[in-house]
N, C-alpha and C positions, 0 to 999 in steps of 0.2 A: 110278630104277626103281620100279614101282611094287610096294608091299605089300600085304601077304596079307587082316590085317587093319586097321581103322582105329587101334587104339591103338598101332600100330606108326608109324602118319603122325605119331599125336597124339604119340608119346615123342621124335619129333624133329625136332617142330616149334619154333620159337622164337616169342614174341608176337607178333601182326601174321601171322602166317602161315596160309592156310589149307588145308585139307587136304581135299579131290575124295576123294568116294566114290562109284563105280562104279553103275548097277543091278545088284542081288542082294541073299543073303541073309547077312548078317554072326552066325555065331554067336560071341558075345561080349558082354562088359560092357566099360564105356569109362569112364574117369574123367580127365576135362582137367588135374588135377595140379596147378591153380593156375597155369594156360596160357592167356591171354586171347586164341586164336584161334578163328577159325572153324570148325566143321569141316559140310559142305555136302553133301549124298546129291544124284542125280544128280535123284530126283523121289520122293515120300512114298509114291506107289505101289507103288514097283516098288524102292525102296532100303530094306531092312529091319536093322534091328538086333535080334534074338533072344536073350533074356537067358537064354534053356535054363534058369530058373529056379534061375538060380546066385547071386542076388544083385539088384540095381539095375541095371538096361538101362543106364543114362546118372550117372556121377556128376560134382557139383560143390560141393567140400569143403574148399576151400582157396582164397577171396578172390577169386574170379575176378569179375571184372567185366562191364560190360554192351557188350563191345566182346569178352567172351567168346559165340560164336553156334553154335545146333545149328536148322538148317534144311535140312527136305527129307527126312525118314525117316518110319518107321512105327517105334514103340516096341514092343516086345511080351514077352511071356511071361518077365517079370521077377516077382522073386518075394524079400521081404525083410522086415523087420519096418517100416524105412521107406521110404515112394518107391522102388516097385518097378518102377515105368515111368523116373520122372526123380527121384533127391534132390537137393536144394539146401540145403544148410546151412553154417552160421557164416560168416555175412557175404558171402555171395555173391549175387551180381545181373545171371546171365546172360541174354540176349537167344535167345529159342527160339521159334523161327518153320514155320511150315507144316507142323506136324505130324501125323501121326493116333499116338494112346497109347491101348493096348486090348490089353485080356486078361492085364493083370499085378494080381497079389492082393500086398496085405502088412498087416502088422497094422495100420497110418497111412498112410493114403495110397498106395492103390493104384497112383492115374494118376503125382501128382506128390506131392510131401510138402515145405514150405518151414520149414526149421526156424531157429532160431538169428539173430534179427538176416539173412534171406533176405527179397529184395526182385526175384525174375528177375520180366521181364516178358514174356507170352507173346502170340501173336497170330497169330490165324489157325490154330487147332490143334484139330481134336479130340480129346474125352477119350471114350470109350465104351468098355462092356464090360467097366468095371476091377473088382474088389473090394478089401475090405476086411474082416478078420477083427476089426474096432475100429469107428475113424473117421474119415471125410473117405477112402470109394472113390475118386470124384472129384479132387477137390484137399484135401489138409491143410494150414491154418495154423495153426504153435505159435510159441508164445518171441518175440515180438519181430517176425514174418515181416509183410509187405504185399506180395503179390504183384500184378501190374498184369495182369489180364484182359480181355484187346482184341481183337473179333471169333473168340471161342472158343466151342464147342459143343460142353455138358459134359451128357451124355444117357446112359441105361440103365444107371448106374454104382448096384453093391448094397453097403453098410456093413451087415456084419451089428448093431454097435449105434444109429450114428449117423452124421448127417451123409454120404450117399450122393451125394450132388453134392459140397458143400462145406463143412467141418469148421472152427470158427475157434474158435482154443484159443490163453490164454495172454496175453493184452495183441498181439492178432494185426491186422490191417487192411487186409483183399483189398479191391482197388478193379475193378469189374466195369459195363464199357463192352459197348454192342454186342456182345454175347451173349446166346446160349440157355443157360438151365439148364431143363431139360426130364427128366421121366419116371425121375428117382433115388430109389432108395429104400434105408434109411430117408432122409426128409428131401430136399429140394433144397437147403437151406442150415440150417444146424446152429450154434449157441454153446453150446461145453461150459458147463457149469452150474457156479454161484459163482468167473466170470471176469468181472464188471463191466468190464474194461478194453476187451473187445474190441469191433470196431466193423466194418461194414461197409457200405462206398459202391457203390451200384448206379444207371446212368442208361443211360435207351436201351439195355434189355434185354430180354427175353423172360423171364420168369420165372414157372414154371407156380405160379398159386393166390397171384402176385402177390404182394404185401409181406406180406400174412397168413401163406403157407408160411415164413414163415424165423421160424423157432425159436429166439428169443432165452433162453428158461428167464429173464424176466427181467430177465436181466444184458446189461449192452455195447447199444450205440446201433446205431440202423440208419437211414441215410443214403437216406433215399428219393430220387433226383434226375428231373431232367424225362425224358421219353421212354418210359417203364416200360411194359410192359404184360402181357396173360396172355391169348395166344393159343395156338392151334393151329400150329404153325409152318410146317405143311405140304409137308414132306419129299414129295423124290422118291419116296423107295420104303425104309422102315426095314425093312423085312423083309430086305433085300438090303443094311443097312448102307449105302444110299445120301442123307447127309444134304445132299444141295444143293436149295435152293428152290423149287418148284413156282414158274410164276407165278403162280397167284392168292395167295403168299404176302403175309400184311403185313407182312411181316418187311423187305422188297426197300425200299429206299431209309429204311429207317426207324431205321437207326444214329447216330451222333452227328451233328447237323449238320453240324460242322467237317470230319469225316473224310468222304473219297472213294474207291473199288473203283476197280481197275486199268482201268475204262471209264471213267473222269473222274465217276461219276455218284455221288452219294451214298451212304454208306456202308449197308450191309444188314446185322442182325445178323447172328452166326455165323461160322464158321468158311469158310464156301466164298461167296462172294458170285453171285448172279445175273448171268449173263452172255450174257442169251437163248441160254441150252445147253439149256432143255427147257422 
């Protein structure tokens, strides 16, 4: 029979197991428990999780691995000190696919926050709309964290101190493929100061003000790789929250060689690929 909410699928489910979520609107917080299953929303649109500002929309806390998966929601109106959209902390390395994470505020990472030895990899997900009453609106990396950034578009996110896209604190190492970081402020990419250890890898990305915007203070290396550039990205219509690609975009076939969009044709940065829909 089916339940009411989804952390009633997730409490009994077993590993290997995955859990169907309906279209609508789940009010509720969810923490996988240390449960390497799937859990699946029906379409990102129309399947919502609503964190009523009680906490973290999405937790993962306890070792879950990357055979652990959250695809197909919208995150929203989470609200915490960390990762008020999604946390991932102490040693976890979940797979979190086709998202939109928007309009959750916390002190660290608004959108997402990877702490502790966290390595999830995400793709295909927008982050928009987040804040942060600190650092890293966008995405947070502290402690140890490398999170894998694969076709994501990380746009209009505010850190009231720093790092408004992307925050890297702590001996931290996001690796950022075929994406936008676009129009966050403070910062598109941010190195908390007197952390030499941090480092970040960028190839085949859109990054506004290009490798000059990321604010090392300094400290920690930054991985220029091939593909980079600092365009206009030329959205449908941001007024209306609609980030899929124009086609006069240069964004459309301009992602990593290797990777290919669900039309066989080469990968385009971002979050939603060009699929002659407008």
């Amino acid at each position: 029979a089916p339940f009411s909410k989804i952390q009633y699928g997730i409490n009994a489910a077993a590993d290997g197991d995955t859990v169907s979520a309906a279209a609508g609107t789940y009010l509720e917080n969810i923490d996988f428990n240390g449960k390497n299953i799937a859990v699946i929303g029906a379409d990102q649109e129309t399947t919502v999780i609503d964190g009523n500002q009680t906490g973290s929309v999405v937790t993962f806390a306890n070792s879950e691995d990357s055979t652990s998966v959250l695809h197909g929601f919208t995150i929203q109106n989470g609200s915490s000190s960390y990762g008020s959209g999604i946390n991932c902390e102490d040693n976890t390395s979940p797979t979190l696919q086709n998202l939109v994470i928007t309009g959750n505020s916390a002190s660290y990472g608004g959108g997402i926050s990877c702490r502790n030895y966290s390595n999830p990899t995400l793709q295909n997900i927008l982050i928009a709309g987040n804040s942060a009453y600190n650092r890293g609106a966008g995405v947070f990396c502290t402690n140890n964290s490398s999170p894998k950034i694969e076709n994501v578009t990380i746009i209009g996110n505010y850190g009231s101190s720093s790092g408004g896209g992307i925050s890297v604190n702590n001996n931290s190492h996001p690796f950022i493929m075929s994406s936008i970081v676009w129009n966050n402020s403070q910062e598109e990419i941010h190195f908390f100061e007197s952390e030499p250890s941090n480092l970040v890898t960028v190839s085949y990305s859109d990054i506004q003000g290009g490798q000059d915007s990321i604010v090392t203070n300094d400290n920690g290396t930054v991985i220029w790789g091939d593909g980079n550039i600092d365009l206009d990205p030329m959205f449908v219509d941001t007024a209306n929250v609609n980030y899929n690609l124009l086609a006069s975009s240069m964004l459309i076939n301009a992602g990593h060689r290797d990777s290919t969009d669900s039309d066989g044709s080469r990968a385009d940065m971002g979050a939603y690929p060009y699929l002659n829909s407008y």
